[in-house]
ZADO-799773 format. One record per residue (C-alpha): residue number from 1; residue in three letters; x negated, y, z negated. Coordinates in pm, 1 decimal. Each point is the difference from the previous one (the first is absolute). Example, Ala and Ser with C-alpha at 12.3 -4.5 7.8 and 13.67 -1.06 7.14 Angstrom:
BEGIN
+-----+---------+----------+----------+----------+
: num : residuo :        x :        y :        z :
+-----+---------+----------+----------+----------+
:   1 :     ALA :  -1230.0 :   -450.0 :   -780.0 :
:   2 :     SER :   -137.0 :    344.0 :     66.0 :
+-----+---------+----------+----------+----------+
***
This chain:
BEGIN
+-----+---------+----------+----------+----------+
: num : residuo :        x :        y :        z :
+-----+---------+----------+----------+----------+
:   1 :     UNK :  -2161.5 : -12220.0 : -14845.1 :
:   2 :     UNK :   -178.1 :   -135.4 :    262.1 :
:   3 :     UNK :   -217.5 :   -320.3 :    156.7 :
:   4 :     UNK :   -345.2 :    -74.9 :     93.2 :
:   5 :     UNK :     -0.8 :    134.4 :    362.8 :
:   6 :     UNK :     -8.5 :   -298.8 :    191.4 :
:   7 :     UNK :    235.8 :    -28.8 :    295.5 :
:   8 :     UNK :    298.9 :   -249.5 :    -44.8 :
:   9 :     UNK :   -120.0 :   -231.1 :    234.4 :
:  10 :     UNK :   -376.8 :    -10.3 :   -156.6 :
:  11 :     UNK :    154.9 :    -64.9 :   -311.3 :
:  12 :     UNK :    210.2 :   -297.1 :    104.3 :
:  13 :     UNK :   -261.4 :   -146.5 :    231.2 :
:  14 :     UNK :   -329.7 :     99.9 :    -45.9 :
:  15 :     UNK :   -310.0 :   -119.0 :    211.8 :
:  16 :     UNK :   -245.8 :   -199.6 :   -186.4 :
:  17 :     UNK :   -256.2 :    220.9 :    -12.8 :
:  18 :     UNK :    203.1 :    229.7 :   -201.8 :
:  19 :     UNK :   -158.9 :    125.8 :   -305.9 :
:  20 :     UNK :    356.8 :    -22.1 :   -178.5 :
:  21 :     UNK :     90.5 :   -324.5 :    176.0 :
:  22 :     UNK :     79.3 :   -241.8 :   -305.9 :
:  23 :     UNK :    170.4 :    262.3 :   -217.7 :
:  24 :     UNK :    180.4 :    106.1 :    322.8 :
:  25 :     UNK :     85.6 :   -371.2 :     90.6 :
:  26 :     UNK :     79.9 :   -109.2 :   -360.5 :
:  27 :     UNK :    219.6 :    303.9 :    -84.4 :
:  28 :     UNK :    191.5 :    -70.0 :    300.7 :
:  29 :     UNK :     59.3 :   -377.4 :   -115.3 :
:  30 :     UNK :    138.4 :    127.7 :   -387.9 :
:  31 :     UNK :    225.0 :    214.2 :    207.2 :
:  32 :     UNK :    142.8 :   -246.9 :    185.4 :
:  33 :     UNK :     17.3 :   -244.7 :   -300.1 :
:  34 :     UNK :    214.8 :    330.3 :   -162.6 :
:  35 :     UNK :    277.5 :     -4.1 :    338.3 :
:  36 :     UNK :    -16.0 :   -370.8 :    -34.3 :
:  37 :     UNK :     83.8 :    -13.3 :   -396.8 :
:  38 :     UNK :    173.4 :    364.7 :    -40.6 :
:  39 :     UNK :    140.8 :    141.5 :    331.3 :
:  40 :     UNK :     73.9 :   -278.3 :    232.2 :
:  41 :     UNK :    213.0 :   -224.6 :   -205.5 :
:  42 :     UNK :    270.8 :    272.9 :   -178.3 :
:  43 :     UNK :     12.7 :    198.4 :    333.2 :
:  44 :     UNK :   -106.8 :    344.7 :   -116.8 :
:  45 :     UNK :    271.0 :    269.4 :    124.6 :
:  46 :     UNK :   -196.3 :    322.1 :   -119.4 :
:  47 :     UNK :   -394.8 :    -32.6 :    -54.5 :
:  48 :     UNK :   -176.4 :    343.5 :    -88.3 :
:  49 :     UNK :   -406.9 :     -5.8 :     99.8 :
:  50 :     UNK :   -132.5 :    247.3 :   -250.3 :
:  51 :     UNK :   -293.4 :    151.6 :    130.9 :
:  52 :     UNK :     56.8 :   -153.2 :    343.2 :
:  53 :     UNK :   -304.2 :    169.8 :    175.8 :
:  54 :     UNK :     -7.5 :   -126.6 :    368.0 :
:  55 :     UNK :    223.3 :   -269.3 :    -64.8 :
:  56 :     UNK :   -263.3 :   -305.8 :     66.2 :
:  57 :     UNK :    247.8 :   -304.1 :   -155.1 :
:  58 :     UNK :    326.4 :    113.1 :    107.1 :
:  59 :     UNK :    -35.5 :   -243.8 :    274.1 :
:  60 :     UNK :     -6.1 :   -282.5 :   -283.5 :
:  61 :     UNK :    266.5 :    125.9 :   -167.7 :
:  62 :     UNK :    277.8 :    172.2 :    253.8 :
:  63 :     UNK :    125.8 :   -291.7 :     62.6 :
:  64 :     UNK :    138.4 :   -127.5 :   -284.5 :
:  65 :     UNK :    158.9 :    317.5 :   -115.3 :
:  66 :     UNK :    315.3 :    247.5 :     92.0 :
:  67 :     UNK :   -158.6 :    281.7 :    -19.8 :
:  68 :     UNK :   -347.9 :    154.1 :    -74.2 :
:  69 :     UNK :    -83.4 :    326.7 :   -169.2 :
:  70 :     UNK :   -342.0 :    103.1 :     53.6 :
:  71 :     UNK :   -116.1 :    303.8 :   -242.8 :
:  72 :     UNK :   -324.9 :    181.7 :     16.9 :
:  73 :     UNK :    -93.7 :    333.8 :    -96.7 :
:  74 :     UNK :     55.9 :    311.7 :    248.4 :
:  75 :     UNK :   -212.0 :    -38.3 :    289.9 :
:  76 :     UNK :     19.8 :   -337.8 :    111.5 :
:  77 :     UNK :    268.2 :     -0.9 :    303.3 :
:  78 :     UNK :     42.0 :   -397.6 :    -60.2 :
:  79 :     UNK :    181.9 :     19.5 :   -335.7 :
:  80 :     UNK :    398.8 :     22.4 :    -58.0 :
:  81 :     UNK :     -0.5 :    245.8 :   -235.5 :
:  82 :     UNK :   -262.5 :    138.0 :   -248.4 :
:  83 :     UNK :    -73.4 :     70.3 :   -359.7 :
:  84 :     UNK :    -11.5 :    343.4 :   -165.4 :
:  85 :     UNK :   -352.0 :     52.2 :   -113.1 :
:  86 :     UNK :    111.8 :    263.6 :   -295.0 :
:  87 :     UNK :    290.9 :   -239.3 :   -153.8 :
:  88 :     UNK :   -147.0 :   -370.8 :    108.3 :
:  89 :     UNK :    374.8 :    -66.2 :    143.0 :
:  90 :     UNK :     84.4 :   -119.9 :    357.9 :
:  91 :     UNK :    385.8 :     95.9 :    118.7 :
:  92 :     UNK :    111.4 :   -345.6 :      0.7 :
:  93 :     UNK :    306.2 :    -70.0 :   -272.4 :
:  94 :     UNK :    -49.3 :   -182.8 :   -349.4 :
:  95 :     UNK :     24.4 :   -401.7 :     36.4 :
:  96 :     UNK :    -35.3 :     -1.0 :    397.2 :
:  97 :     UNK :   -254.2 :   -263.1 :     75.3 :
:  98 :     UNK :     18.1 :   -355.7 :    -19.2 :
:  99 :     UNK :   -336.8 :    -45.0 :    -29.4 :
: 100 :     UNK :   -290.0 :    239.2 :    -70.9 :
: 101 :     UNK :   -334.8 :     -5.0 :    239.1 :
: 102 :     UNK :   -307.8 :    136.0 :   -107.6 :
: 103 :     UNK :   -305.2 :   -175.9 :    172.1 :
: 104 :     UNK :   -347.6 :    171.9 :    -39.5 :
: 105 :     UNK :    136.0 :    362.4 :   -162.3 :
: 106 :     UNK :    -13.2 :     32.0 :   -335.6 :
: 107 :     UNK :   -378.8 :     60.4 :    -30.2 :
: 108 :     UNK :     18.6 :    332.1 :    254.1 :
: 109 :     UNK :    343.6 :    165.5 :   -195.4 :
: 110 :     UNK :   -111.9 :    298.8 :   -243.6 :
: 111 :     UNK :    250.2 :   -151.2 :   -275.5 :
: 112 :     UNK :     53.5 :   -383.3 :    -19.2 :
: 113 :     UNK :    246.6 :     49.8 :   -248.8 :
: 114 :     UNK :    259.1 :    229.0 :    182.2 :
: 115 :     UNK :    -35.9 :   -171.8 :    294.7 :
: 116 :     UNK :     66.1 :   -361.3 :   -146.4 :
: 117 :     UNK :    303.4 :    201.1 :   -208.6 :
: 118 :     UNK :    170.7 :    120.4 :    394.1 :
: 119 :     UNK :    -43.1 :   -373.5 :     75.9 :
: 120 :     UNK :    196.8 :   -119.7 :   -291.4 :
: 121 :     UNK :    256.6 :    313.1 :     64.2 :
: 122 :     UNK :     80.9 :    -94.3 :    336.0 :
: 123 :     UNK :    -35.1 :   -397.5 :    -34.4 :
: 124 :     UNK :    377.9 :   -216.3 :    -80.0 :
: 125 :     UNK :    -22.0 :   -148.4 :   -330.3 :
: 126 :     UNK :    -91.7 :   -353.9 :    -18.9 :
: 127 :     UNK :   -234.9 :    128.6 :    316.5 :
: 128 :     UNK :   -360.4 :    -94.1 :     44.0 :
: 129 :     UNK :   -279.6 :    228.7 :     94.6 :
: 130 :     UNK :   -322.1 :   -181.0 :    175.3 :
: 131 :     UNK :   -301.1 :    202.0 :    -58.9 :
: 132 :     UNK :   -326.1 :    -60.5 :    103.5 :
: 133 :     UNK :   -300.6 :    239.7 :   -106.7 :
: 134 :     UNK :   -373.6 :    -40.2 :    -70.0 :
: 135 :     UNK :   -238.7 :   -146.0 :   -281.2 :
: 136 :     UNK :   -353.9 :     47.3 :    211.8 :
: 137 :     UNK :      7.9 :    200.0 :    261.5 :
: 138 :     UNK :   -239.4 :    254.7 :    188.0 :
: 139 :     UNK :    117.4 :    391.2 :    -47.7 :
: 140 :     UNK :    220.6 :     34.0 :    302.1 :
: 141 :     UNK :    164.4 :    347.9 :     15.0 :
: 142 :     UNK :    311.0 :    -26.1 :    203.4 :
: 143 :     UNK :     70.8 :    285.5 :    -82.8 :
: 144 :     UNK :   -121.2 :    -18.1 :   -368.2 :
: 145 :     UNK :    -82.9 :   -370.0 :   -151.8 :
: 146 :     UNK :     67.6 :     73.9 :   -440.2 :
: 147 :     UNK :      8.3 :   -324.8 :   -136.4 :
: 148 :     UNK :    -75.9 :   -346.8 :    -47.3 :
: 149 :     UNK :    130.4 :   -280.5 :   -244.0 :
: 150 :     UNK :   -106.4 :   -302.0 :   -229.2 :
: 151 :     UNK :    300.3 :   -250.9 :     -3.2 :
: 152 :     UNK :    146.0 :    141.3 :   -355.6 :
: 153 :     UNK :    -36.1 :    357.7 :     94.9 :
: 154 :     UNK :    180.2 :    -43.3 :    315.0 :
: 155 :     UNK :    284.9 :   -204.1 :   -160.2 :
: 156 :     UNK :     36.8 :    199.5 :   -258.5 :
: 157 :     UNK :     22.9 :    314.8 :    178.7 :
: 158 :     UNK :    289.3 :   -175.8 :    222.4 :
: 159 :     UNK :    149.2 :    -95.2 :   -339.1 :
: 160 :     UNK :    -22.4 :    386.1 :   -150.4 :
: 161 :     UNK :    245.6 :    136.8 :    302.2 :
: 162 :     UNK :    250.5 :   -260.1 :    -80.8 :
: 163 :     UNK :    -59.5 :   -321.2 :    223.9 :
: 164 :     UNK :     -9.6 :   -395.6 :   -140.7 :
: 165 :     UNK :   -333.2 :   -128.7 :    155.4 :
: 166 :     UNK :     51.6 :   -392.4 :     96.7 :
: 167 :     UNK :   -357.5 :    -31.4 :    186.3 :
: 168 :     UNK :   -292.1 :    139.7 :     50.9 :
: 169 :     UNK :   -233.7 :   -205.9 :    247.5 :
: 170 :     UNK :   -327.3 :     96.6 :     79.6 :
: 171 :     UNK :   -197.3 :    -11.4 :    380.6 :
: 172 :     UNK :   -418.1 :      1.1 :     19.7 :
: 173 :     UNK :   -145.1 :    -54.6 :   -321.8 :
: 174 :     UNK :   -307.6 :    105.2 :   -118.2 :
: 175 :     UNK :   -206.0 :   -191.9 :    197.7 :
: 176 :     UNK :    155.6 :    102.8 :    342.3 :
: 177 :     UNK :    -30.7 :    353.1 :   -127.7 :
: 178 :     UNK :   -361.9 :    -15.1 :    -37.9 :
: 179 :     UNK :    -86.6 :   -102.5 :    314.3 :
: 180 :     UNK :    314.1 :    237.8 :    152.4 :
: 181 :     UNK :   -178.5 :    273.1 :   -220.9 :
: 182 :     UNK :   -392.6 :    -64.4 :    108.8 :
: 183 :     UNK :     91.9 :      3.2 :    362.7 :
: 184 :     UNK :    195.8 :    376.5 :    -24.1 :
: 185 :     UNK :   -323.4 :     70.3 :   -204.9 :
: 186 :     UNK :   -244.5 :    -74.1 :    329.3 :
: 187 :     UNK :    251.5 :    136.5 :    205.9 :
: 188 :     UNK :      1.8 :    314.9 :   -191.5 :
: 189 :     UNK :   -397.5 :     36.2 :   -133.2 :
: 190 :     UNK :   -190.9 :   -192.2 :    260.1 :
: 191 :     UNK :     90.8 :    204.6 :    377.6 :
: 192 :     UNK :   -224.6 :   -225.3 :    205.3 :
: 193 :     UNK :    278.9 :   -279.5 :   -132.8 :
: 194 :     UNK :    255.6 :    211.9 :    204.4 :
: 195 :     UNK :   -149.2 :   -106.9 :    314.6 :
: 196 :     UNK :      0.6 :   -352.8 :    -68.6 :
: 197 :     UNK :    393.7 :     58.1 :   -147.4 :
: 198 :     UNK :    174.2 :   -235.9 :    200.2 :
: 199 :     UNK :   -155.9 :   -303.6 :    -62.7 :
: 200 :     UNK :   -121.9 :     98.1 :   -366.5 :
: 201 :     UNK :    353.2 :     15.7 :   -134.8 :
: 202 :     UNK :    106.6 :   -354.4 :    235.9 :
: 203 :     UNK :   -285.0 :   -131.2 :   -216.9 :
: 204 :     UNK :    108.2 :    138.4 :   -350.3 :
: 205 :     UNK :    347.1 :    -56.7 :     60.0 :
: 206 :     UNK :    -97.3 :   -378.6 :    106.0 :
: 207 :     UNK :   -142.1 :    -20.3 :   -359.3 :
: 208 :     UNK :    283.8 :    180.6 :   -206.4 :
: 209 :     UNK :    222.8 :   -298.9 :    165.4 :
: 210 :     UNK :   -227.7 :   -248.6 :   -137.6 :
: 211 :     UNK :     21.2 :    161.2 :   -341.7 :
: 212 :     UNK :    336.5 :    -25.6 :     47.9 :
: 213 :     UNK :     49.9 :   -355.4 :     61.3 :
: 214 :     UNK :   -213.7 :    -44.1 :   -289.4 :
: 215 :     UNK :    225.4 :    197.8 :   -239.0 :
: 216 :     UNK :    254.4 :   -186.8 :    125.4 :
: 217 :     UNK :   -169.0 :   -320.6 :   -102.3 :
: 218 :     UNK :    142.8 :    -46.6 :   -300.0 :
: 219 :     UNK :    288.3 :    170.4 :   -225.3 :
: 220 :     UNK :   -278.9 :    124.7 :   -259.0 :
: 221 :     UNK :   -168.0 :    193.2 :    267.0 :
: 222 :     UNK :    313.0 :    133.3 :    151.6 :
: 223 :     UNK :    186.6 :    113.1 :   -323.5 :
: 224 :     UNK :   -291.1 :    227.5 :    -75.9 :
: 225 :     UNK :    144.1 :    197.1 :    348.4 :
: 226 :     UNK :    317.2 :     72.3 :   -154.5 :
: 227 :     UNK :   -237.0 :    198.1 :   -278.2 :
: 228 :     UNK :   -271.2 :    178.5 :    221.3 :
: 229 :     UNK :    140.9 :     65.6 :    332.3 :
: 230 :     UNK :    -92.1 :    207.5 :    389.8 :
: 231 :     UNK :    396.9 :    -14.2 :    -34.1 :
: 232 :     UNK :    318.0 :    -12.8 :   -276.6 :
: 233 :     UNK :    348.8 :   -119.0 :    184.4 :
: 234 :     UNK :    295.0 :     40.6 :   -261.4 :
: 235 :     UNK :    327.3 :   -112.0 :    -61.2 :
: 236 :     UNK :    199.7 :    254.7 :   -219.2 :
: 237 :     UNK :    375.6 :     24.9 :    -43.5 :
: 238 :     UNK :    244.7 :    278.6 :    -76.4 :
: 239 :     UNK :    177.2 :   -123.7 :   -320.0 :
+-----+---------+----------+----------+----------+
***
């Protein structure tokens, strides 16, 4: 388990010359869009953050819930309580949560599959799990980074440990990517770009907005998103 090491703060409100500025800003807004939808209006008594790394959205989310469970693996002094590498299990009791919270974590566990399966264990039937995981992405190790998903794959690996997927939404489509992708690719083969960082990635994240507001142009563009994605948010339930 883990996130992209970013501190909480950069990850809520980064400056503009961040070179992960629009995923950074737009993951944020699906977030909030999930506590405004999912959390907010059934007033969530037990929420469990699966993989809860420094804890950058509990500030979002606190709120609006009773009480939250942050679990991690050993190691990370910010988590509740943490899951046994050798069985996959946390200590927390069958049909505990309310609701499920896995944002950015499935990509860096060593088996998708168990993990999604302690989700379902410890989620209430009827429950929802919101999961949020990457399509495109640059290898980011954090500690380990395993995976990455097409829409289908990603559903139906959800589906295999037992969840009903209502929606899968996609964020950054390919054309964001590419220009997300060709700027890590100076950053990372051209040094001389490193000195000229700060306003090289305001300038490339300038453009992946524009791309952006052309994807969302028109519903043709933007339903190809939902297929090719930086990002996958899903809504699954525990029937």
């Amino acid at each position: 388990m883990g996130k992209i090491k970013e501190s909480g703060l950069i990850r809520l409100n980064p400056p503009l010359w961040h070179s992960r500025y629009v995923h950074l800003k737009l993951l944020k807004r699906h977030i909030l869009r999930w506590v405004e939808e999912y959390v907010e209006p059934v007033k969530v008594q037990t929420l469990v953050d699966m993989g809860c790394g420094d804890l950058p959205y509990k500030s979002l989310v606190n709120p609006h819930v009773e009480s939250f469970i942050g679990v991690d693996i050993e190691g990370n002094t910010k988590a509740d309580t943490y899951v046994n590498l050798h069985t996959n299990k946390t200590e927390i009791k069958d049909n505990t949560a309310d609701l499920v919270w896995s944002v950015q974590v499935l990509e860096h566990v060593e088996n998708p599959n168990a993990y999604l399966k302690e989700c379902y264990r410890i989620l209430k039937k009827g429950e929802k799990l919101l999961l949020s995981t990457h399509g495109h992405w640059l290898y980011h190790p954090d500690p380990v980074d395993n995976w990455r998903w097409t829409c289908t794959g990603l559903q139906k690996e959800i589906e295999k440990a037992g969840f009903k997927v209502h929606e899968v939404k996609g964020m950054m489509g390919l054309l964001s990517m590419s220009v997300q992708l060709f700027q890590d690719a100076c950053l990372i083969h051209f040094p001389f770009v490193k000195y000229w960082k700060a306003p090289f990635c305001f300038l490339m994240q300038r453009i992946i907005q524009l791309t952006e507001f052309y994807t969302n142009l028109s519903k043709t563009t933007r339903a190809y998103v939902d297929k090719d994605a930086c990002i996958f948010f899903v809504v699954a339930e525990k029937e």
